[in-house]
VOTORTOR-106697 format. One line per field, with one value per residue: x, y, z of N, C-alpha, C in turn; residue in one letter; chain; residue number from 1. Coordinates in nm, 4 decimals. Example, Ala and Ser with C-alpha at 12.3 -4.5 7.8 and 13.67 -1.06 7.14 Angstrom:
<sites>
nX c(1.3190, 1.2850)
nY c(-0.5690, -0.2250)
nZ c(0.7800, 0.7080)
caX c(1.2300, 1.3670)
caY c(-0.4500, -0.1060)
caZ c(0.7800, 0.7140)
cX c(1.3200, 1.2900)
cY c(-0.3300, 0.0030)
cZ c(0.7800, 0.7870)
type c(a, s)
mol c(A, A)
seq c(1, 2)
</sites>
This chain:
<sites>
nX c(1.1035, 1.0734, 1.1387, 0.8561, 0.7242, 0.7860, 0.7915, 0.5619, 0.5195, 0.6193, 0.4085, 0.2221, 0.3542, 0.4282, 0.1537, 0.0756, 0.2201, 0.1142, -0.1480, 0.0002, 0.1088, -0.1037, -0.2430, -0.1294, -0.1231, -0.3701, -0.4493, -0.2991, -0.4036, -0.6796, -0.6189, -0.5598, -0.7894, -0.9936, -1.2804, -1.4017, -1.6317, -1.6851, -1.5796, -1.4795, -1.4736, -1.3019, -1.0864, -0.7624, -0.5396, -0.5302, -0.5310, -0.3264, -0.1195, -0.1740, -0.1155, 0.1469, 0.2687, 0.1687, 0.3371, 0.5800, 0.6316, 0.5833, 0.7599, 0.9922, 0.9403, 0.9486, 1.2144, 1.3003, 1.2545, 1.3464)
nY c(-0.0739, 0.1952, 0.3610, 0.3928, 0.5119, 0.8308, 0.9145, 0.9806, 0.9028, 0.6847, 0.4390, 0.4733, 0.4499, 0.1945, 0.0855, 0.2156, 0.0304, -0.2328, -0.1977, -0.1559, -0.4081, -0.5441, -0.4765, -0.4914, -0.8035, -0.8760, -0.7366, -0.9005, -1.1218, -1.0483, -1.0444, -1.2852, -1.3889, -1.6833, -1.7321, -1.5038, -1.3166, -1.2136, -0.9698, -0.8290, -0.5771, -0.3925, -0.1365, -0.2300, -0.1436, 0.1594, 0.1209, 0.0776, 0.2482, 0.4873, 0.3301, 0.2850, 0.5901, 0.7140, 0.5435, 0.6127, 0.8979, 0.8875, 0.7329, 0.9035, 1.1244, 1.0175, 0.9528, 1.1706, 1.3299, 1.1312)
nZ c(1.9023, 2.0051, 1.8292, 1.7003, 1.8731, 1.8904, 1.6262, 1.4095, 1.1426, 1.1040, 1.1593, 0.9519, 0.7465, 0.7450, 0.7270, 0.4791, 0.3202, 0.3845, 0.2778, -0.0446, -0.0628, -0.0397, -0.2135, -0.4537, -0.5010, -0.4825, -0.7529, -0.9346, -0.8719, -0.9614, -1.2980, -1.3613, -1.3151, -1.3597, -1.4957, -1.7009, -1.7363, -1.4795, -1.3157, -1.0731, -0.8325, -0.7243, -0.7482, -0.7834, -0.9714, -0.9072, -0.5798, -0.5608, -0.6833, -0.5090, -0.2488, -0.3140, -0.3908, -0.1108, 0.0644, -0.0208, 0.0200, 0.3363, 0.4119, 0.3144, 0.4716, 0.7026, 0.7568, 0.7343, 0.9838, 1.1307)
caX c(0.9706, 1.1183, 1.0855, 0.7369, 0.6963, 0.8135, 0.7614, 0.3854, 0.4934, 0.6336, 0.2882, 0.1376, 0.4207, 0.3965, 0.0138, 0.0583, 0.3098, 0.0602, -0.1938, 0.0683, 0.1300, -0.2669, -0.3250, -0.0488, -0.1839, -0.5189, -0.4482, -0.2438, -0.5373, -0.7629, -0.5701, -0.5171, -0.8949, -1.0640, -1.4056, -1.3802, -1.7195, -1.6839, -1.4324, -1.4714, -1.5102, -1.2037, -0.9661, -0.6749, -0.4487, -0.5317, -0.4839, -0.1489, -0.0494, -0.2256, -0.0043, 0.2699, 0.2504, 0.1618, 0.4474, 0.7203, 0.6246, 0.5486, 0.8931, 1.0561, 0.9266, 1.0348, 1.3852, 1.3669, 1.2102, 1.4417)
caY c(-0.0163, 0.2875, 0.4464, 0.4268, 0.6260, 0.9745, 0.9273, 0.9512, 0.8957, 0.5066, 0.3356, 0.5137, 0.3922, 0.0390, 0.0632, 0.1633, -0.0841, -0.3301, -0.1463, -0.1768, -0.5359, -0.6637, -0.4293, -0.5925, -0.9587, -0.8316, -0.7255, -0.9782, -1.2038, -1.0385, -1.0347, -1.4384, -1.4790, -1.7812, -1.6641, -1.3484, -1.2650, -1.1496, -0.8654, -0.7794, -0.4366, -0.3120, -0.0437, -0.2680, -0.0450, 0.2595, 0.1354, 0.0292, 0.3941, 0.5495, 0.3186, 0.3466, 0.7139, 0.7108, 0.4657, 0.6522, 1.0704, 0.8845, 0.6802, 1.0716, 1.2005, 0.9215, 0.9229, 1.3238, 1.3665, 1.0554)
caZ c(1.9122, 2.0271, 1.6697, 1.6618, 2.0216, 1.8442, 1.4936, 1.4057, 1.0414, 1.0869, 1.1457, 0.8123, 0.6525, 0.7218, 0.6786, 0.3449, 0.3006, 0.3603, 0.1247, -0.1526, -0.1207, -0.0924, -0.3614, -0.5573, -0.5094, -0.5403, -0.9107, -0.9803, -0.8369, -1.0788, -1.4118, -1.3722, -1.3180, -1.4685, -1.4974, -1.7206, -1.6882, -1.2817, -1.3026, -0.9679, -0.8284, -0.6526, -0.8254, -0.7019, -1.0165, -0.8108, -0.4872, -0.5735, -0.7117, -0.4343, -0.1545, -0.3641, -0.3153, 0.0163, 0.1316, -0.0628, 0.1558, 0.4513, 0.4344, 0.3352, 0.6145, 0.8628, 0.7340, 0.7380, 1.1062, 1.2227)
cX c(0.9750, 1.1153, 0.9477, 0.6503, 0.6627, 0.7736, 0.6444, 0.4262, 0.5184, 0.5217, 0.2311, 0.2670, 0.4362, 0.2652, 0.0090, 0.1253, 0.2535, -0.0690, -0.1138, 0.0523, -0.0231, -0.3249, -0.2607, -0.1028, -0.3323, -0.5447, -0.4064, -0.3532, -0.6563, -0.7965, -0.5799, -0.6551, -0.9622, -1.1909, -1.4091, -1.5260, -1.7934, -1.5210, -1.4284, -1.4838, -1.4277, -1.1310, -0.8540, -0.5535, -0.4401, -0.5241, -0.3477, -0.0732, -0.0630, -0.1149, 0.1118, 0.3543, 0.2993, 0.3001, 0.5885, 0.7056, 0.6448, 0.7034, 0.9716, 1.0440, 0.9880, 1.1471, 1.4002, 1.3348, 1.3207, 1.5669)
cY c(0.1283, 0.3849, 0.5286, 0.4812, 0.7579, 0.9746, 0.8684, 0.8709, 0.6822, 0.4309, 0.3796, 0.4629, 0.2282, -0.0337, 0.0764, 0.0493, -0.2016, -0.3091, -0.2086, -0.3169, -0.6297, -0.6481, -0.4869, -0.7371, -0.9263, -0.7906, -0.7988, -1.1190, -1.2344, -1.0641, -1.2055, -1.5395, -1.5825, -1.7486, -1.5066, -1.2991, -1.1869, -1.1099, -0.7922, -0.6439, -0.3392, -0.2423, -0.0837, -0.1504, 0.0749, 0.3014, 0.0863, 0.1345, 0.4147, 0.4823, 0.3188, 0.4630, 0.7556, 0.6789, 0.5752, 0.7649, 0.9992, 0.7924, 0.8171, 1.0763, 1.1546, 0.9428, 1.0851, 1.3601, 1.2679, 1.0974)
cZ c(1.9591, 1.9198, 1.6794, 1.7575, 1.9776, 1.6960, 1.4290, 1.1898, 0.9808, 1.0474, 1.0013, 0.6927, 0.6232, 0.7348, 0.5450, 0.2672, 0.2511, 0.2623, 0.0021, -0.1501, -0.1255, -0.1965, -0.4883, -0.5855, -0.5814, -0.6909, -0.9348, -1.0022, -1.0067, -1.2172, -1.4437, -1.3302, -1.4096, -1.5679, -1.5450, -1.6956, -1.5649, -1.2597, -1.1670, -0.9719, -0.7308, -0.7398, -0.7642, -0.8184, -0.9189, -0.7139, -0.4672, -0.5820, -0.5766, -0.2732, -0.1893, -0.3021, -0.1929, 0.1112, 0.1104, 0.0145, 0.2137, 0.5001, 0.4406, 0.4360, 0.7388, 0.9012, 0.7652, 0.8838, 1.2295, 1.2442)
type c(x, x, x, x, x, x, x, x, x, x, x, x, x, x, x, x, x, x, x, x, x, x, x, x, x, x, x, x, x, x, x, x, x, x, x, x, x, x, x, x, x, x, x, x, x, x, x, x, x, x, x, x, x, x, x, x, x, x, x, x, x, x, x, x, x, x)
mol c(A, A, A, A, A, A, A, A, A, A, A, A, A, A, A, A, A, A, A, A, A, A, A, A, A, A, A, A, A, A, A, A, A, A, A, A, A, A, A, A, A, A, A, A, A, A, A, A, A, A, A, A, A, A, A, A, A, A, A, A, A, A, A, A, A, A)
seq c(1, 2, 3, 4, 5, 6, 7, 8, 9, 10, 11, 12, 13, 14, 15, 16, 17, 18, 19, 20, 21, 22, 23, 24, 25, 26, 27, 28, 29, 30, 31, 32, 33, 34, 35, 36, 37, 38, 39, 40, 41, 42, 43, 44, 45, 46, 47, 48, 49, 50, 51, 52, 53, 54, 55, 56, 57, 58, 59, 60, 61, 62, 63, 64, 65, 66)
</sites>
């Protein structure tokens, strides 16, 4: 736990982390719905890029500041 004392960039990295993987289920969720008529209303594609993204700098940075 000592990491995440000095290095502001850890916690945003394993926040998006968890972004990425609800947004993963969460599309996956979607695609395998029964009921096509209720397409829901989350941009889970976009929050998948978007923590993607996110995860991959904010890991850089960790590894480059650590």
């Amino acid at each position: 736990m000592d990491v995440l004392l000095w290095n502001p960039w850890v916690p945003v990295a394993i926040g998006a982390l968890a972004v990425l993987l609800v947004s993963v289920i969460g599309d996956h969720r979607q695609r395998k719905r029964r009921n096509l008529d209720r397409p829901g209303f989350m941009p889970w594609p976009f929050l998948t890029v978007m923590g993607g993204i996110i995860f991959l700098f904010s890991t850089a940075l960790a590894i480059q500041l650590g």
